[in-house]
C-alpha positions, 0 to 999 in steps of 0.5 A: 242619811244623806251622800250628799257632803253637808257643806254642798247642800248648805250651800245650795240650799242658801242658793235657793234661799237667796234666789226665790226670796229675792224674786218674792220681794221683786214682785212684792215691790212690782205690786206695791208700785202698781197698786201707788199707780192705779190709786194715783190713776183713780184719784186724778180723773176727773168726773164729767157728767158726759150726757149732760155735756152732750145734750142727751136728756135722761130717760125721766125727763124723755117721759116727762115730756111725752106726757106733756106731749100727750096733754096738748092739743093736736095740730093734725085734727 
């Protein structure tokens, strides 16, 4: 048996209850609202095909033309 009185530790037990629930649903919640902002985030960009925009050429089409490079004639000899 315990010496603490019953109603001490009942209340202080509800105490504890009351602070480290309300602290879990925070955090819950904080997760929920950032989980909403990231797929929002996701959803609205935009994709863009940047090496085409920038003139850069893909490496198959870099090859391709070293090839027809090779084919042609020379101008030196």
């Amino acid at each position: 048996m315990s010496n603490i009185p019953l109603d001490l530790e009942r209340r202080c037990e509800q105490r504890w209850a009351a602070r480290f629930s309300a602290a879990r649903a925070l955090r819950q919640q904080h997760r929920l609202e950032r989980q909403q902002q990231l797929t929002a985030r996701d959803n609205s960009k935009i994709k863009t095909h940047r090496a085409e925009a920038a003139g850069l050429r893909s490496v198959a089409a870099v090859c391709e033309r070293g090839t027809e490079a090779a084919l042609l004639p020379s101008r030196l000899g």
